[in-house]
C-alpha positions as CSV (number, residue, x, y, z in Angstrom):
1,X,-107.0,182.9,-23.8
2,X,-109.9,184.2,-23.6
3,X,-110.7,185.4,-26.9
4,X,-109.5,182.4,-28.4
5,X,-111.8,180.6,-26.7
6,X,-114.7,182.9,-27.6
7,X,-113.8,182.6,-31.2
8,X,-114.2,178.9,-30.7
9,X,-110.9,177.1,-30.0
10,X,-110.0,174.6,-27.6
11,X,-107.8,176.4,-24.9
12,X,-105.6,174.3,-22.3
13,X,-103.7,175.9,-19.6
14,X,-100.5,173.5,-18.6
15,X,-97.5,174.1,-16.9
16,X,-94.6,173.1,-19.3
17,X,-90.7,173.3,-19.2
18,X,-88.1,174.5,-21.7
19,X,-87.7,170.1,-22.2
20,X,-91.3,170.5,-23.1
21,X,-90.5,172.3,-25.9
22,X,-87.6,170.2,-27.5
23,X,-85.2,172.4,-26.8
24,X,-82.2,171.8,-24.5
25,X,-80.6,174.3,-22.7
26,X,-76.5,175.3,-23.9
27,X,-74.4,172.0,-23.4
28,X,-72.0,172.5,-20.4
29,X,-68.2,173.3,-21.4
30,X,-65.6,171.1,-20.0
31,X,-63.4,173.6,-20.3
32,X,-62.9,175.6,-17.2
33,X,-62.9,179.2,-17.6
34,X,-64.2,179.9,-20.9
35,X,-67.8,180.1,-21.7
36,X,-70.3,178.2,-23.0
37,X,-70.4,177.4,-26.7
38,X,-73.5,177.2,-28.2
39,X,-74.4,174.1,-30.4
40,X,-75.8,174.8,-33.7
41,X,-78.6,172.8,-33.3
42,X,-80.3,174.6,-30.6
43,X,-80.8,177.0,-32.6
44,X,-84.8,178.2,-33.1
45,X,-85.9,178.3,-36.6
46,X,-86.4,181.2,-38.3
47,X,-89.7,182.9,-37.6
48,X,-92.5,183.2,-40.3
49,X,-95.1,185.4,-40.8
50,X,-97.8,184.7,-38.0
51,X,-100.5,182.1,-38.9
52,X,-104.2,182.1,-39.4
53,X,-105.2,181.4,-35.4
54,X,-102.5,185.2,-34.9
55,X,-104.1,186.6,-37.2
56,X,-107.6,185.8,-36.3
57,X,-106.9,186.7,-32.6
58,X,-104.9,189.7,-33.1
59,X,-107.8,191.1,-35.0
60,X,-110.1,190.3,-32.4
61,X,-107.8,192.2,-29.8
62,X,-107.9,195.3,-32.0
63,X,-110.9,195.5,-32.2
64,X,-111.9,194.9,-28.7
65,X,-109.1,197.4,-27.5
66,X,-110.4,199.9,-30.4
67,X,-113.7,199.8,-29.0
68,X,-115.6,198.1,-32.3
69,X,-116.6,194.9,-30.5
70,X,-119.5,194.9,-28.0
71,X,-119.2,191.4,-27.5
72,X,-115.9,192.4,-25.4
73,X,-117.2,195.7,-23.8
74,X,-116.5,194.1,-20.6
75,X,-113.3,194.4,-21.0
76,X,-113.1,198.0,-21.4
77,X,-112.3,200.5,-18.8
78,X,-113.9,204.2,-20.2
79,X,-111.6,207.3,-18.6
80,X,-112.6,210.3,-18.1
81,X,-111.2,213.0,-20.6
82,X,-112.0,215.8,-18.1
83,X,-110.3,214.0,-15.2
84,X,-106.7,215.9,-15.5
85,X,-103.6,213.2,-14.2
């Protein structure tokens, strides 16, 4: 959330249930003993390759966890290499 909202997006935090999302959960079964059927049209779409918003903040993540971004240095915890575990 964060880097998106560096890079300039509008960033919301909600609290949101599964209804939210226009999905409804497996349909009960009337039938006693047998499980749950599930109905073809709760199905999720397939997935796509991710989107321009991914992409961008995926690249920004890499970079700030690869060390190239100084805006993000912050963020970065240095260890020790002669410090044995």
């Amino acid at each position: 959330m964060h880097i998106a909202a560096s890079l300039g997006h509008v960033v919301v935090e909600a609290d949101f249930t599964r209804s939210d999302l226009g999905r409804s959960p497996t349909k009960p079964s009337h039938r006693h003993g047998r499980r749950d059927r599930a109905d073809p049209r709760d199905r999720r779409p397939p997935i796509g390759e991710p989107g321009p918003l991914t992409q961008e903040i995926q690249r920004t993540f890499h970079e700030i966890t690869s060390g190239r971004s100084a805006s993000f240095a912050q963020y970065l915890e240095y260890v020790d290499e002669a410090v044995k575990a």
